[in-house]
N, C-alpha and C positions, 0 to 999 in steps of 0.2 A: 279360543285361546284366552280369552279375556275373561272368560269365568272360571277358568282351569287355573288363571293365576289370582282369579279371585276366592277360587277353594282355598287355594294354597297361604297365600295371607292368612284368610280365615284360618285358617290350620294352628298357623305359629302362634296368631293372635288368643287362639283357644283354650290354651293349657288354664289353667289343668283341667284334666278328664273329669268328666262329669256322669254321671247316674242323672237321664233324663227319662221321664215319664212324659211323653204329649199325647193328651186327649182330645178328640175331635170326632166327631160325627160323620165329617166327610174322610172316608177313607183313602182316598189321593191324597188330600191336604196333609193329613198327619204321616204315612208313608214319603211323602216326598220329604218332609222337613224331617225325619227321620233319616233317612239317607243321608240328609245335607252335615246332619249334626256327627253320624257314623263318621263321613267322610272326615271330620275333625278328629275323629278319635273319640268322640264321647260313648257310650254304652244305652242304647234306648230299648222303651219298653212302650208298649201303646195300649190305647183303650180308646171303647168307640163310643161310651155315655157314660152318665155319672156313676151310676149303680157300680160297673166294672171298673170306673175311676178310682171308686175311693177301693175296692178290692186290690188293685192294682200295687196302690201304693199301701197300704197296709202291708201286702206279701212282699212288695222291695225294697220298700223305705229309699225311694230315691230322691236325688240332693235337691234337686227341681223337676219341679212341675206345671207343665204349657198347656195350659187346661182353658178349654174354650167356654165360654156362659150359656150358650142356647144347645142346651143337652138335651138328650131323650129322658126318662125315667128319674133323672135329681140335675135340677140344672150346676152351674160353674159354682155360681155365688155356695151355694148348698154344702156341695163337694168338700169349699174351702174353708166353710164352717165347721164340717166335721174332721177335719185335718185337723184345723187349729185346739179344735175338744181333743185331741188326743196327746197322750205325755211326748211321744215319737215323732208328734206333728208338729210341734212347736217351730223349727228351728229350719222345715224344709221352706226353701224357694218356690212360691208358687207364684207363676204370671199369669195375668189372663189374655189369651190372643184370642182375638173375637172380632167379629162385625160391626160392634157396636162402642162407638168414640164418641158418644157425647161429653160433657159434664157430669152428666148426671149418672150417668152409666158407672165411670170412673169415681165417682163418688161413693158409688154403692159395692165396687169392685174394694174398694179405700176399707169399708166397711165391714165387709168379709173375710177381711183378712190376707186378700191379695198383696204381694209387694210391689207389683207393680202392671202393667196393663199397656198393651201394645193393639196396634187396629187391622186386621186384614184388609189387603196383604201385606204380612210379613216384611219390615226389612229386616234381611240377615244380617247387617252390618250392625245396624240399632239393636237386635237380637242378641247378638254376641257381647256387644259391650254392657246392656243390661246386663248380663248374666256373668259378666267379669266384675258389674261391680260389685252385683249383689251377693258372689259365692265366693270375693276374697276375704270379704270379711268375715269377724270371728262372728260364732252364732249369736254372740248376746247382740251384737248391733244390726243383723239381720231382720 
């Protein structure tokens, strides 16, 4: 009961709808946070390394993207470098959810391009409000 009314906050809290990409290697990990974000009403799409990351978002241009750093074949930081080289890239939300919170991690995530950078595992609360603050604003201050 207590995480059915915790969807459901999440829910109201969510709007507006979003175009999410989350990229993960572990295919539970992204399937479930997939679900979670569905259950809000958002529209996702998945990829399981970087190579099909940056494919990914190239063919849907979605608003944000939960892109993990320790990829197979192009790691996160990569990924988020070739986003931001592109005219369409400019202006999407990328975060990095990852394993790894150091300083320095984050610094290099700062570096890439990242807007912002969250540590496995996931809070969905912290999640959500990340992502309300970073997608109410207009593109230039994104």
């Amino acid at each position: 009961p207590a995480a059915a009314s915790s969807l459901e906050s999440a829910a109201q809290k969510s709007s507006p709808k979003r175009r999410i990409l989350i990229v993960d290697d572990n295919r539970d990990s992204a399937e479930s946070l997939a679900m979670l974000l569905e259950i809000t009403g958002n529209k996702t799409y998945m990829a399981h390394d970087g190579v099909e990351a940056f494919e990914t978002v190239e063919k849907y241009r979605p608003e944000v993207v939960l892109l993990d750093i320790g990829l197979p074949r192009l790691d996160g930081h990569e990924v988020c470098r070739r986003i931001r080289e592109q005219p369409w890239g400019k202006n999407i939300v990328v975060i990095a959810l990852t394993g790894w919170g150091q300083e320095e991690d984050r610094r290099k995530s700062e570096e890439a391009g990242f807007n912002g950078h969250l540590v496995k595992p996931v809070d969905y609360d912290k999640l959500l409000e990340l992502l309300s603050s970073l997608t109410t604003r207009s593109p230039t201050q994104v």
